[in-house]
N, C-alpha and C positions, 0 to 999 in steps of 0.2 A: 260658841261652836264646840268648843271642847268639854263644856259640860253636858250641850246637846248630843254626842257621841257617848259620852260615858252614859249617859240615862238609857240609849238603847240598847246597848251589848247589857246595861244592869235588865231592862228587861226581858229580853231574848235569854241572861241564864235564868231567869225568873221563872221563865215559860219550860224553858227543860225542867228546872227540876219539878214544876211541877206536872209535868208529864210524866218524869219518874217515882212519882210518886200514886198514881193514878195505876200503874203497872203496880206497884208495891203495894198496894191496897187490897191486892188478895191475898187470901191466906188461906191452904189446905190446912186441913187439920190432919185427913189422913189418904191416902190413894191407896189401896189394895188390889190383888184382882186373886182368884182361885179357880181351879177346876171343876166341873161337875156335869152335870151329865148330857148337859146339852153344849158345852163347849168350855168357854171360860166368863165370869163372871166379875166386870170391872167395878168398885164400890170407889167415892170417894165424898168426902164432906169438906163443906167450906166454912168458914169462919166469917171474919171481914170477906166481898165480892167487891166493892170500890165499883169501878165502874165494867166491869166484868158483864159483857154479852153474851159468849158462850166458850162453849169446851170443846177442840174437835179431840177426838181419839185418834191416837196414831198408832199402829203396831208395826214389830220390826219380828221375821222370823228368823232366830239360831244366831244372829250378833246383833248386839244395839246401837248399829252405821244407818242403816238403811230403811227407816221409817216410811210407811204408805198411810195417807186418809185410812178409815173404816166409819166414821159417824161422827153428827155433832149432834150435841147435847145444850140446849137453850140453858141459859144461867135466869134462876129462879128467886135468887137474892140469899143475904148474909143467913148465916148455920141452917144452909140447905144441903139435904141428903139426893146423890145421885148414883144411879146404873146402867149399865151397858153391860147386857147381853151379847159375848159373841163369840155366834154359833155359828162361823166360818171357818175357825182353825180345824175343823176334821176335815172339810170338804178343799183344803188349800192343796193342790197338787206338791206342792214344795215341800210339806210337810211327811213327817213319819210317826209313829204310834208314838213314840216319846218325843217331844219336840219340845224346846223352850222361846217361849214367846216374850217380850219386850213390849214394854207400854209405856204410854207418856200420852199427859196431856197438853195440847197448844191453847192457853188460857187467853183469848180473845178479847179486847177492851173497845169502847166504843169511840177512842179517838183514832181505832185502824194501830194503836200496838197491842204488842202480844208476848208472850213469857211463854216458857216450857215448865213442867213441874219435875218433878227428880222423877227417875225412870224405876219403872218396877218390874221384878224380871217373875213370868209364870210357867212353871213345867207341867204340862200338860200331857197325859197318858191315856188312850183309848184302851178301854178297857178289854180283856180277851173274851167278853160276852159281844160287847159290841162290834168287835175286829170279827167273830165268827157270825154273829147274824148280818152283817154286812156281807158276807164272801156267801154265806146261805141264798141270800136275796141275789144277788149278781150269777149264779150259778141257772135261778130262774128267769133270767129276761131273755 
């Protein structure tokens, strides 16, 4: 009886670690994102994927508390290259010509867990050609 007890707590931690091992199995190599003309530009590469199904993107605008969905990203398998495009940040009412945006990926695995990646912070500036052909166009509607 008492070795029938030990044999399933031994494999119940069995099973944890190797569930945290399954999360531990990805690896970024790097997460970026930059400005440019159509908004901001999220890059990032993976190394090891493990059991990695996808990527959602999260952005947080002016403090990194308050994270919202924007897209998910299918996981394509190990030293694969991905981007997101997004070209919401001008059109965010909450937002201002200079505004600093917050990013993080929620890395998705196929047993239903899930890992955060380190957060990367983007300043984003409308430019004073685009601030004044926008106020040009809005003058004619």
């Amino acid at each position: 009886m008492k070795n029938s007890l030990l044999l399933k707590h031994s494999l119940i931690i069995i099973i944890l670690l190797l569930s945290g091992i399954a999360v531990a199995g990805l690896t970024i190599e790097y997460f970026t994102g930059r400005t440019n003309n159509n908004g901001i530009l999220i890059e990032w590469k993976t190394g090891q994927e493990g059991n990695t199904t996808s990527f959602e993107i999260q952005r947080s605008v002016s403090n990194p508390d308050n994270f919202i969905y924007i897209a998910t990203v299918n996981a394509q398998g190990t030293n694969s290259y991905y981007t997101y495009q997004d070209n919401s940040v001008d059109h965010n009412t909450n937002t201002q010509s200079n505004s600093v945006y917050y990013y993080r990926l929620k890395c998705l695995q196929s047993n239903g867990s899930y890992s955060y990646s380190n957060i990367i912070t983007v300043m984003h500036s409308v430019s004073g050609i685009r601030s004044t052909w926008g106020s040009i166009k809005a003058i004619f509607r």
